[in-house]
C-alpha positions as CSV (number, residue, x, y, z in Angstrom):
1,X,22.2,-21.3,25.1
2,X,19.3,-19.1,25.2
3,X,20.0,-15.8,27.5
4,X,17.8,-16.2,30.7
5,X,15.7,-12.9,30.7
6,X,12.9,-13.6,28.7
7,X,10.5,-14.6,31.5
8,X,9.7,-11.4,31.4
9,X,6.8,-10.3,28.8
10,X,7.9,-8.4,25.4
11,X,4.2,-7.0,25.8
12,X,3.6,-4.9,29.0
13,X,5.5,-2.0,30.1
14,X,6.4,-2.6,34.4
15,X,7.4,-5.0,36.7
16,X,4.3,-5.3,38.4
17,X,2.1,-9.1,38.0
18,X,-1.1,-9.9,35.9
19,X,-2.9,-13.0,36.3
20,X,-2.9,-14.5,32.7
21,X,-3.8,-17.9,30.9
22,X,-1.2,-20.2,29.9
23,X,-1.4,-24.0,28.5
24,X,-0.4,-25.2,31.9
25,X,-3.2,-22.9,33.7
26,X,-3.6,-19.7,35.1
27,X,-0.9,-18.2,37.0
28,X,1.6,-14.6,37.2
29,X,4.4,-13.7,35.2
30,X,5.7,-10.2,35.1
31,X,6.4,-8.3,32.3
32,X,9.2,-6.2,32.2
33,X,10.7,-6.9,29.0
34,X,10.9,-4.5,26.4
35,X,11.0,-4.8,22.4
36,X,14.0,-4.6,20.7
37,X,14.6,-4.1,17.1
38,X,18.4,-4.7,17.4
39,X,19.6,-8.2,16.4
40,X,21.1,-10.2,18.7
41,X,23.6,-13.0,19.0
42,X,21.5,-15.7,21.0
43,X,18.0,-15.7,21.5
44,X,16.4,-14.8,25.4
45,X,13.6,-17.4,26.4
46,X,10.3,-17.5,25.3
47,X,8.3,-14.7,26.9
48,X,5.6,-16.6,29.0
49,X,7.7,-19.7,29.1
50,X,5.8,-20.1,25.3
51,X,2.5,-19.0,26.7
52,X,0.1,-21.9,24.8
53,X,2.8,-23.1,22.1
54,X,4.6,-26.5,22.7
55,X,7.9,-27.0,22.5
56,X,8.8,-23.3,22.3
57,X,12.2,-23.0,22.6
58,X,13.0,-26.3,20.7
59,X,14.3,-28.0,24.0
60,X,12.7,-31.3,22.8
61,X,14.1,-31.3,19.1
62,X,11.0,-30.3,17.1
63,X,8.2,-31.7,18.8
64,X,4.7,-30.0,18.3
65,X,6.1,-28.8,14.7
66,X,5.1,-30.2,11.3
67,X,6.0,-28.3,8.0
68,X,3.6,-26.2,6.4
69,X,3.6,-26.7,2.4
70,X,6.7,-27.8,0.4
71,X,9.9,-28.2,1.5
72,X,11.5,-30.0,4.9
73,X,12.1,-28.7,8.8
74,X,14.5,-29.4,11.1
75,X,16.1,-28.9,14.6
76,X,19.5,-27.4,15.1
77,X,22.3,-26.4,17.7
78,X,24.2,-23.2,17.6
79,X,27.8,-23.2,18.5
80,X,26.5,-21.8,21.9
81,X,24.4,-24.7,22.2
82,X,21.3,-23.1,21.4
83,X,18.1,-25.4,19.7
84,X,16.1,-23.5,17.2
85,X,14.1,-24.9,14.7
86,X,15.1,-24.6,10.1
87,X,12.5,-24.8,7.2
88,X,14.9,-25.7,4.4
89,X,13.8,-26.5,0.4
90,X,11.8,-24.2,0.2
91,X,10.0,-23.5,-3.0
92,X,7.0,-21.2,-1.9
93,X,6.7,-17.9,0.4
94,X,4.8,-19.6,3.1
95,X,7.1,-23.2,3.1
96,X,7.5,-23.0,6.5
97,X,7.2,-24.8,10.4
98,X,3.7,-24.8,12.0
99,X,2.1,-25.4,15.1
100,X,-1.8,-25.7,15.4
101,X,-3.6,-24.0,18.4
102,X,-7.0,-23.2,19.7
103,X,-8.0,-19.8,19.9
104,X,-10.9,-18.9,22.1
105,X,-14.0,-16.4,21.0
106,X,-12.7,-12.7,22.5
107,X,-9.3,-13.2,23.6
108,X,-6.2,-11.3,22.7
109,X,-3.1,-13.7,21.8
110,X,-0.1,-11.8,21.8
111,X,2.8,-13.5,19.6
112,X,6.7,-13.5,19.3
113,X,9.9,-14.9,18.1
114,X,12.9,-15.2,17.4
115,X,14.3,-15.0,13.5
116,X,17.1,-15.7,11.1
117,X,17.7,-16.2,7.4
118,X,20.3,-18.9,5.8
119,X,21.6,-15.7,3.9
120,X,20.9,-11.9,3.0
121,X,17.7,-10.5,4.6
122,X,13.9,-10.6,4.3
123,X,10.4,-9.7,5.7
124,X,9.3,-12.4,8.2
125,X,5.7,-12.7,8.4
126,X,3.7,-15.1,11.4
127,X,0.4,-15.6,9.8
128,X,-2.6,-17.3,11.4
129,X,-4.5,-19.6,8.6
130,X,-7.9,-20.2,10.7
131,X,-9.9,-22.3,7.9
132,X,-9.3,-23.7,4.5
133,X,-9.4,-19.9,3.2
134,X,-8.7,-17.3,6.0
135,X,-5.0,-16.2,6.2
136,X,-4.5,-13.5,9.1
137,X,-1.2,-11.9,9.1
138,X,-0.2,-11.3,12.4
139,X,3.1,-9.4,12.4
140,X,6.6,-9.2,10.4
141,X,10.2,-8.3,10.9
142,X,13.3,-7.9,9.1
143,X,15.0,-10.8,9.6
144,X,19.0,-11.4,8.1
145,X,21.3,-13.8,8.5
146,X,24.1,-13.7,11.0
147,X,21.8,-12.3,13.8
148,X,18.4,-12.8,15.7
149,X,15.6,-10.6,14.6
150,X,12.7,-10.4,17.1
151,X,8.8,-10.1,15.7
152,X,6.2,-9.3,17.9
153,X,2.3,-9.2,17.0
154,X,-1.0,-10.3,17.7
155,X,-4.2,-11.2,16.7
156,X,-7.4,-10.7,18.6
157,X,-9.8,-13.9,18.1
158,X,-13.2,-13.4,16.6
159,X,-14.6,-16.5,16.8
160,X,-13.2,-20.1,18.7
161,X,-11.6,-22.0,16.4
162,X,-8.0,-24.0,15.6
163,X,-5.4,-22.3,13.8
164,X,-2.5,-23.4,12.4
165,X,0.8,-20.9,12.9
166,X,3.0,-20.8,9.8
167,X,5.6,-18.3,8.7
168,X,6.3,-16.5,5.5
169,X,9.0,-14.6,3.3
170,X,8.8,-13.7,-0.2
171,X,12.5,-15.5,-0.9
172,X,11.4,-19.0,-0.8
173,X,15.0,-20.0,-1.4
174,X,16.0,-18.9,2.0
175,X,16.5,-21.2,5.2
176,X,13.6,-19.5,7.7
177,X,15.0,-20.1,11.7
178,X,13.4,-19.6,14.4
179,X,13.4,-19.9,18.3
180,X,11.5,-19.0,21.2
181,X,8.1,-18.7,19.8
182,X,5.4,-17.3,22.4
183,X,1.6,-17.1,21.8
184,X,-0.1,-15.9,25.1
185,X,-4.1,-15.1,25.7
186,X,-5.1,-12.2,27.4
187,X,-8.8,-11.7,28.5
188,X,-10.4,-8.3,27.6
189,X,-10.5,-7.6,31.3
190,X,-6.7,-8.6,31.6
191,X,-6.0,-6.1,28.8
192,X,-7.8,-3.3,30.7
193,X,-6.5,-4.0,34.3
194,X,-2.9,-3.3,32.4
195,X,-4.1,-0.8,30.1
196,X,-5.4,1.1,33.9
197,X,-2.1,0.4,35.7
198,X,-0.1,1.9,32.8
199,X,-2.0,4.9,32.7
200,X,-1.3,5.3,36.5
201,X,2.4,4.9,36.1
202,X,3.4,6.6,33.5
203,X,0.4,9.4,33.0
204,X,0.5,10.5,36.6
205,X,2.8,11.0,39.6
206,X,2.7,10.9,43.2
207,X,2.9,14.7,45.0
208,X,3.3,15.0,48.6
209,X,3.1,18.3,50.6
210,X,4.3,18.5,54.0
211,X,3.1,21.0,56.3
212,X,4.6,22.7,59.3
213,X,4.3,25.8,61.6
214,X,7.2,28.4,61.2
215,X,8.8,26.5,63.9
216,X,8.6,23.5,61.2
217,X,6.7,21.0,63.8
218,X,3.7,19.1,61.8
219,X,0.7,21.1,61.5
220,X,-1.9,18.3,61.5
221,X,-5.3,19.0,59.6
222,X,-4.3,21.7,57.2
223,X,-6.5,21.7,54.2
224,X,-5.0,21.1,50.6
225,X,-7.1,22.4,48.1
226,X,-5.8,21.8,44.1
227,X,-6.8,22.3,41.1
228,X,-5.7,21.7,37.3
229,X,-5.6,24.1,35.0
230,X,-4.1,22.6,32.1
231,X,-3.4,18.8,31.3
232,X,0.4,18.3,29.7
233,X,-0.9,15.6,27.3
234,X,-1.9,16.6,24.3
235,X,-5.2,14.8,23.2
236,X,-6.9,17.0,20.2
237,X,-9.2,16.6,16.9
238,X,-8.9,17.6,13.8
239,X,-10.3,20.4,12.2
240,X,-12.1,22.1,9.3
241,X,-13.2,24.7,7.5
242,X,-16.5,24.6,8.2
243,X,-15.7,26.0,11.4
244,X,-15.1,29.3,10.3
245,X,-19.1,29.9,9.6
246,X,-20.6,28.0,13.2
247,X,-20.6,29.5,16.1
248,X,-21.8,26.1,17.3
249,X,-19.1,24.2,16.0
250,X,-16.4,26.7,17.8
251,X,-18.2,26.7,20.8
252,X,-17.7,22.9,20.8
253,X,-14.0,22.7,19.8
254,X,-12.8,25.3,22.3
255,X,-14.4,24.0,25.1
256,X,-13.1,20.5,24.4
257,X,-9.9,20.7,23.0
258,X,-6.3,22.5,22.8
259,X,-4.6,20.2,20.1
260,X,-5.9,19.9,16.1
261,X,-4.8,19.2,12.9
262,X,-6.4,21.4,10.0
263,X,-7.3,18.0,7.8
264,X,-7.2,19.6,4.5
265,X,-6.6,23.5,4.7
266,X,-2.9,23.9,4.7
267,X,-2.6,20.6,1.9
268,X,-0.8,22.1,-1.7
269,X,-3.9,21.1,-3.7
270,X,-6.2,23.5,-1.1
271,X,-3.8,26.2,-0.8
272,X,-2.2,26.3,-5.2
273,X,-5.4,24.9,-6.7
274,X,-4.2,27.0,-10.0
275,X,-0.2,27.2,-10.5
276,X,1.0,30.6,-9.2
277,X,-2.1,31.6,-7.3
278,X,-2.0,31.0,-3.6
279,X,-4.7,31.5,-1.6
280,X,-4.0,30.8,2.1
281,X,-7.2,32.8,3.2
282,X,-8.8,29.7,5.1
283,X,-5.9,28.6,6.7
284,X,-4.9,31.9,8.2
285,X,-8.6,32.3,9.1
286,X,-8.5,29.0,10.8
287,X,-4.8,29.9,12.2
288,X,-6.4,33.1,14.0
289,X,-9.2,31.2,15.8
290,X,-6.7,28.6,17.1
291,X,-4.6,31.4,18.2
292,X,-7.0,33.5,20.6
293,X,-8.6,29.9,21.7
294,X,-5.2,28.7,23.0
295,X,-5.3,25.8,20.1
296,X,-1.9,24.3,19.2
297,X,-2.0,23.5,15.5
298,X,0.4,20.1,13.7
299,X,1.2,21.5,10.1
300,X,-0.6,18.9,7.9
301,X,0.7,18.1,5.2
302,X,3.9,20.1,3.2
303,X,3.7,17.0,0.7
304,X,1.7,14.4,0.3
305,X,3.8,11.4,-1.9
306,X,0.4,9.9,-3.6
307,X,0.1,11.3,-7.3
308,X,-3.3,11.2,-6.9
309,X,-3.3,13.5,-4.1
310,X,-1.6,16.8,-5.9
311,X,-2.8,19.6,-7.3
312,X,-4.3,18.5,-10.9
313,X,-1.3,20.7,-12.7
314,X,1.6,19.4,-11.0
315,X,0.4,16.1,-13.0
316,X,1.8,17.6,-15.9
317,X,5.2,19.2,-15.2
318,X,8.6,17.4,-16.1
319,X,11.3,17.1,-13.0
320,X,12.8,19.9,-13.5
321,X,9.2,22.2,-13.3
322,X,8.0,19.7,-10.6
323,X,11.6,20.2,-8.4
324,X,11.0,24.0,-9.4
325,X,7.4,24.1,-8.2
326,X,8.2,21.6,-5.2
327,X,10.8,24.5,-4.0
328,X,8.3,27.3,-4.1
329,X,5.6,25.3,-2.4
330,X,8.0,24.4,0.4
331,X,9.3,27.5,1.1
332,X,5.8,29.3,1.1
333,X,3.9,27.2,3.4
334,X,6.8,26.8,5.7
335,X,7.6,30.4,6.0
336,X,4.3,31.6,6.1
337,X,3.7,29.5,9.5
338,X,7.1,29.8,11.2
339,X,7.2,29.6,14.2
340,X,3.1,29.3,14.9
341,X,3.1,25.2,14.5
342,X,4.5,22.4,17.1
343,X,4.7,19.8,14.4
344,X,4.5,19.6,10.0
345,X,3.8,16.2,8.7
346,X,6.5,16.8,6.3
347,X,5.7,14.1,3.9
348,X,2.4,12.2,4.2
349,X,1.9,8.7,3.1
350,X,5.6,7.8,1.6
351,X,6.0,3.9,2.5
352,X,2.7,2.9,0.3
353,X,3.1,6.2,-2.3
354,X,6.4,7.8,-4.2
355,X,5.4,10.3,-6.2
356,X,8.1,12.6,-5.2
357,X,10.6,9.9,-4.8
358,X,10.6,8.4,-8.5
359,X,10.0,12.0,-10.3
360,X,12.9,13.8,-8.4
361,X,15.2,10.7,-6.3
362,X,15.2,8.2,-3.9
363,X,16.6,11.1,-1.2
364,X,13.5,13.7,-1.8
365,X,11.6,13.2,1.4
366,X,14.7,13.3,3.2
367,X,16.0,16.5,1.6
368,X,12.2,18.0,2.2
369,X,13.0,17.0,5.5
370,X,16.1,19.3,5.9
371,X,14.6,22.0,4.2
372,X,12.0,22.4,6.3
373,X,14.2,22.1,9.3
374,X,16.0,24.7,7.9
375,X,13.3,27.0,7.4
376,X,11.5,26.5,10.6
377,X,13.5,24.3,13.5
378,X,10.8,23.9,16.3
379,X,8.2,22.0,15.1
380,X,8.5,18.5,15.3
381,X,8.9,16.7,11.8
382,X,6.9,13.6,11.2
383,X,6.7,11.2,8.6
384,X,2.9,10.5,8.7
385,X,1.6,7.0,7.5
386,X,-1.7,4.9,7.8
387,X,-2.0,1.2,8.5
388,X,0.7,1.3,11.2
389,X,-0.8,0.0,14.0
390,X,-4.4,-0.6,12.7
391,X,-3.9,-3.3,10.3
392,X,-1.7,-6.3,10.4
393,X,-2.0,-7.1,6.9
394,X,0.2,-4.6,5.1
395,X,3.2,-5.3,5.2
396,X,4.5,-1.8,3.5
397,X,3.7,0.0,6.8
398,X,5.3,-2.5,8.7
399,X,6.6,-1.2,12.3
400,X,10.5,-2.7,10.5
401,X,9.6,-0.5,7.2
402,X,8.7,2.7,8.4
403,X,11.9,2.6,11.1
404,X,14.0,1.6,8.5
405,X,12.3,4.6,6.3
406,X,12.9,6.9,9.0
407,X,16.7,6.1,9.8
408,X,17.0,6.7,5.9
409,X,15.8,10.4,6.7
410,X,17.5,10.7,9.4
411,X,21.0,9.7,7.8
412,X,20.7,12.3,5.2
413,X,23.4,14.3,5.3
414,X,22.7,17.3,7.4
415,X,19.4,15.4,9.0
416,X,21.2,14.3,12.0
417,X,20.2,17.1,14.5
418,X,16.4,17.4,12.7
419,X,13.4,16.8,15.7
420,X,12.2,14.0,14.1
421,X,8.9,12.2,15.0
422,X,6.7,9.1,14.6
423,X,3.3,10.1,12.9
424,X,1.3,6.9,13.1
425,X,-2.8,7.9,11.3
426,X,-4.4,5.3,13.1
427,X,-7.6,4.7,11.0
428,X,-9.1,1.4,12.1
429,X,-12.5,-0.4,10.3
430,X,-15.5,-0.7,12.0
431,X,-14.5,-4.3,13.1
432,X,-12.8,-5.3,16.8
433,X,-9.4,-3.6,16.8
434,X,-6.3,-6.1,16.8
435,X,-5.1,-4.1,19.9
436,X,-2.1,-6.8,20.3
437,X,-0.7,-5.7,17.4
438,X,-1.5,-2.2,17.8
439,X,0.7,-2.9,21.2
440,X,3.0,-4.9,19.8
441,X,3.7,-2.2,16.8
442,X,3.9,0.9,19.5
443,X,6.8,-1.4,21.5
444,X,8.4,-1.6,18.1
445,X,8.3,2.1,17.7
446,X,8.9,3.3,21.3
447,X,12.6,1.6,20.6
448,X,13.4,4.1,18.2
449,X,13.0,7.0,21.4
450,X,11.7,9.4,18.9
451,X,8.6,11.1,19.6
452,X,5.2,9.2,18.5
453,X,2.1,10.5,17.9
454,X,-1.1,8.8,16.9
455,X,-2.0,11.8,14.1
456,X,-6.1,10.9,12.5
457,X,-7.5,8.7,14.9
458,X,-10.7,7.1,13.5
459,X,-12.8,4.3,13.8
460,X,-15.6,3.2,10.8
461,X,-19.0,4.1,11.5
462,X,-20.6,0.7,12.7
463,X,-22.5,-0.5,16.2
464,X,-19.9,-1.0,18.4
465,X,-17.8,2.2,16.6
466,X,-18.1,3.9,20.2
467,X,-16.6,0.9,22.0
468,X,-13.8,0.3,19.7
469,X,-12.7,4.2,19.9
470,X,-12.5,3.8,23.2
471,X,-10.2,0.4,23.1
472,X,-8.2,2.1,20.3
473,X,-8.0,5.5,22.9
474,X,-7.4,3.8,25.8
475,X,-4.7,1.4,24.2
476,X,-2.7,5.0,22.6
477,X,-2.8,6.7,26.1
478,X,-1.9,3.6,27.9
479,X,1.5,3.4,26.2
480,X,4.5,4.9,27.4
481,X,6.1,6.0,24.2
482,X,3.0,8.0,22.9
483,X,3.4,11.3,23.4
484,X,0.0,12.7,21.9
485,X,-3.4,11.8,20.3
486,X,-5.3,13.6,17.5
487,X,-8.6,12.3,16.2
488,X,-9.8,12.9,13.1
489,X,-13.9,13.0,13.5
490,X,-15.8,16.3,14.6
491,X,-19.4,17.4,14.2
492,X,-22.0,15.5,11.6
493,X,-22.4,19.7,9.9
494,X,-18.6,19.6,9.4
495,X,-18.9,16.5,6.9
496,X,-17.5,14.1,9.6
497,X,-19.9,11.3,8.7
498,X,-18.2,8.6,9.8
499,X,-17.1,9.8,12.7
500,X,-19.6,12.3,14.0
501,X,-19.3,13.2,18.0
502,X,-21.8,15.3,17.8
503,X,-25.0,15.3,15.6
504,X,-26.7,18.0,13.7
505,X,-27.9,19.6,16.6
506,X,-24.7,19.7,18.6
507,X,-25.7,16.6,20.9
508,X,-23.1,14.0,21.6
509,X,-23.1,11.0,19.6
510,X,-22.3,7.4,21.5
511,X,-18.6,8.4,20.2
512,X,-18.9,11.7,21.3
513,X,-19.9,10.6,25.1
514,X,-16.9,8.5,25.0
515,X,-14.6,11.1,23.9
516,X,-16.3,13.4,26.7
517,X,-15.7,10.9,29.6
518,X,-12.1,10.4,28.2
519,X,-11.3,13.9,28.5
520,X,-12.6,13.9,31.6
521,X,-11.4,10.9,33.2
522,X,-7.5,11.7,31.7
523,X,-7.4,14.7,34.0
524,X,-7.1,15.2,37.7
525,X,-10.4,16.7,39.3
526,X,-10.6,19.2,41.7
527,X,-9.3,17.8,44.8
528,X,-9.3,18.6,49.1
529,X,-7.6,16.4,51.4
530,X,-6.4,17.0,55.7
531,X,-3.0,16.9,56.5
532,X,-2.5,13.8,59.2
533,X,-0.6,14.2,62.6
534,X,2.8,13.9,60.7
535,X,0.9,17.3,58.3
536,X,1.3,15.5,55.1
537,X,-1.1,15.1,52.4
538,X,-0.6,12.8,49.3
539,X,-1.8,12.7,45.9
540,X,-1.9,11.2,42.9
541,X,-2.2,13.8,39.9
542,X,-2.1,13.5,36.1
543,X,0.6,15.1,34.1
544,X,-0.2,18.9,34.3
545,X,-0.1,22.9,36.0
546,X,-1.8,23.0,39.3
547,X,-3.3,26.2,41.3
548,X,-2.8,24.9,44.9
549,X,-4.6,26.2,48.2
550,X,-3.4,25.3,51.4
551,X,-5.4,26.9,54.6
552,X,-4.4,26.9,58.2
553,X,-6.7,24.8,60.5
554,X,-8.2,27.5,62.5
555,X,-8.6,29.2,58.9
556,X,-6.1,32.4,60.5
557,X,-4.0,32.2,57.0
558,X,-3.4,30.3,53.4
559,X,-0.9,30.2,50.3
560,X,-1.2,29.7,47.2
561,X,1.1,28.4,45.0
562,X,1.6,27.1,41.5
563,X,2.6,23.7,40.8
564,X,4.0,21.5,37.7
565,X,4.0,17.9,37.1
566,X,5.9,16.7,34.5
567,X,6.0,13.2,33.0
568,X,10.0,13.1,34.1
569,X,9.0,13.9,37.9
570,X,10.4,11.7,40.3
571,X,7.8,11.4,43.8
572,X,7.9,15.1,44.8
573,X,7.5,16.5,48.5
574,X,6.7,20.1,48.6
575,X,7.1,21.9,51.7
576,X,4.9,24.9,52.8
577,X,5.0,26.6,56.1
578,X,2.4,28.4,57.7
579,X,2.1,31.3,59.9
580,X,-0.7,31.0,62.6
């Protein structure tokens, strides 16, 4: 029988309530189930008890389904007693079980389930087929036999119309099963309201001080004065060269930001354009104005696995030259920057490209990987890839793909111990971003407990652009398991056309006011608050170093002291005493 956990929602990180629509109405659920890419023996309930799908757990045979194509569906019952639904005789990908549903203009629908093949294993793909034409692809998972595989993904509804919920995997001779399907609607305002309380939990914590006389009795209206001086999350832009001849453009930057990615200067084909002749002189030059501005810099990009994408004469080299050449590049860029970088994208763009891979073996990435631990072991080391969490469709950057990728590196012998990280691009069209899949993907990733970064954050120039930024923002910052945000856009003079936040004469750009009220609203503004008759004063501050005043009532004394909250504090109390 199914295990009894699953009321709770695979979607939202607490154990707090949120109003949400259901088939039945509108009522609370929490939501304090997490994603899991383990397989599992029995399948939990259906998060939302099903949400709008009928018949979700297959406790009524296989009411509500019909078969989708070719081929026959049935129900079944595990040895456990468990119902769960079978597309058998199968003769095309999408021969499958569906389930027709209205979707409502502007909503979110959040999907999951439960999956297992007759044999072997296979990517498991929900798609949503809205008319006679349009086939949305909504999520997928690695499904195999002998275990349950969950999927979780989403859609966000354009326009109101049916759709019809069918499954896919490339092996058509394979039994597809399946069990505990949920497909829940979230309004826009629903989304935010979580999106809010997330940010309060897990970007912020609570700080009490408690003040006293020497004599430690309360000393009751004490001022707290506090003020932050630098925010722990890192939330940055890339840069370019072009900054290195405006005073403008490094006026802007500094003021704003303390986190960047250089988005070309450091790549092989800018710093080798002619075998044998380096030329780091822009990348150093850019290196020395992050360094006296404060500026952390990611490493981007040691390789970069499209063929396209390499200097015009390594095109041209057999392996051996190639694994020659590949050597000397590695061990240049990485020693010339020891030490001065938090994070290299190691190898950029390997699940859709394999340029390295079929020239030199199926282990390259991961021995580039252990070199470049070797050379330099404290920046993190990401495996930076595009279509991730922005697009539904592509299967080859599939949350399932790029783990599986990654736990490839990772078992390379000598990898184990390498600071691996999640490098997830992020550039979305200029469309209404699927954000339940973007959530959906992030739970996927957040279960590996590696480090995840959203690295070239971009949205296609368009009339909402500034809106959907902000959704696409909002929705990175929200989630627990991202630990930092770079954009990829910058000033109109710098060449960032599609994503200019500021226009040729250094005025903010509807994306650039957005970006400006983020950074502003992400961090905790000076603050004064009164001790009560018990002399404690509360507060809620964002991750971050404090300077922290505290005056005696009759204004006869103060301290100052320094204070650190860290994403890992528990509710702190800090205890001053003050002499009268």
């Amino acid at each position: 029988m199914k295990a009894n956990n699953a009321e709770g929602s695979m979607l939202l990180f607490s154990t707090s309530l949120l109003l949400v629509i259901s088939g039945l109405g509108i009522h609370s659920l929490p939501y304090d189930y997490s994603a899991t890419t383990e397989c599992v023996a029995e399948t939990p309930r259906a998060q939302y008890g099903g949400g709008i799908i009928i018949n979700p757990g297959f406790d009524h045979s296989i009411d509500g389904w019909t078969v989708f194509g070719n081929g026959a569906i049935e129900g079944r019952i595990s040895n456990a007693g468990n119902r769960f639904i079978v597309a058998h005789n199968r003769t095309q990908p999408s021969d499958s079980f569906s389930q027709k549903v209205q979707l409502m203009k502007g909503m979110l629908y959040t999907f999951s389930a439960w999956f297992q093949l007759s044999e072997g294993s296979d990517t498991v793909s929900v798609i949503f087929k809205t008319n006679a034409t349009e086939l949305i692809r909504g999520g997928h998972a690695i499904a195999k036999h002998g275990c349950w595989t969950l999927l979780k993904g989403g859609i966000v509804a354009n326009y109101s119309s049916r759709a019809e919920i069918l499954f896919e995997t490339k092996n058509s001779k394979v039994e597809i099963w399946a069990d505990s399907v949920s497909l829940q609607p979230f309004t826009k305002e629903q989304w935010r309201s979580h999106q809010d309380e997330s940010i309060e939990r897990v970007r912020k914590s609570k700080v009490s001080f408690q003040i006293t006389h020497t004599n430690e009795t309360a000393l009751e209206g004490a001022r707290v004065s506090i003020k932050q001086n630098k925010c722990d999350f890192p939330f940055g832009c890339g840069m370019n060269f072009h900054i290195l001849t405006s005073r403008k453009y490094q006026k802007w930057f500094a003021s704003r930001f303390k986190f960047t990615t250089f988005t070309n200067a450091m790549k092989w084909y800018s710093t080798e354009e002619i075998q044998g002749q380096e030329n780091y002189n822009i990348a150093d030059a850019m290196m020395n104005f992050t360094k006296e501005n404060g500026i952390s810099v990611r490493g981007h990009n040691i390789f970069w696995d499209n063929e396209k994408m390499q200097p015009k004469w390594v095109k041209s080299l057999s392996p051996d030259e190639l694994r020659q050449a590949a050597e000397k590049r590695i061990n240049s860029v990485v020693s010339r920057y020891e030490g001065e970088l938090i994070a290299w994208d190691v190898v950029n763009e390997n699940l859709h490209f394999n340029f390295f891979e079929d020239n030199l073996g199926e282990n390259t990435s991961a021995e580039y990987f252990s070199k470049t631990y070797q050379l330099d072991p404290k920046p993190l080391l990401f495996m930076n890839e595009y279509n991730t969490i922005e697009y539904s469709g592509d299967r080859a950057a599939s949350p399932a793909n790029y783990i599986a990728k990654m736990a490839q590196i990772r078992s390379f012998p000598g990898n184990e111990g390498i600071s691996a990280a999640i490098g997830l691009q992020g550039h979305f069209t200029a469309g209404q971003p699927n954000l339940a899949y973007m959530r959906a993907a992030l739970d996927a990733f957040g279960t590996t407990a590696l480090p995840i970064w959203l690295t070239e954050v971009s949205v296609d120039s368009g009339p909402n652009q500034a809106e959907h930024l902000e959704e696409v923002l909002r929705e990175g910052y929200s989630h627990p398991s991202v630990e930092g945000i770079i954009m990829f856009a910058g000033p109109a003079i710098a060449g960032f056309k599609d994503m200019a936040l500021v226009d040729e004469n250094f005025c903010n750009t509807p994306a650039g006011d957005v970006v400006d009220k983020l950074i502003s609203e992400w961090q905790t503004e000076p603050q004064k608050a009164i001790a009560d008759s018990t002399g404690i004063v509360h507060f809620s501050l964002h991750h971050g170093d404090y300077d922290v005043t505290v005056t005696h009532p009759l204004g006869h004394s103060s301290k100052t002291l320094n204070l650190s909250v860290r994403k890992d504090s528990t509710q702190q109390t800090i205890h001053v005493k003050m002499h009268s």
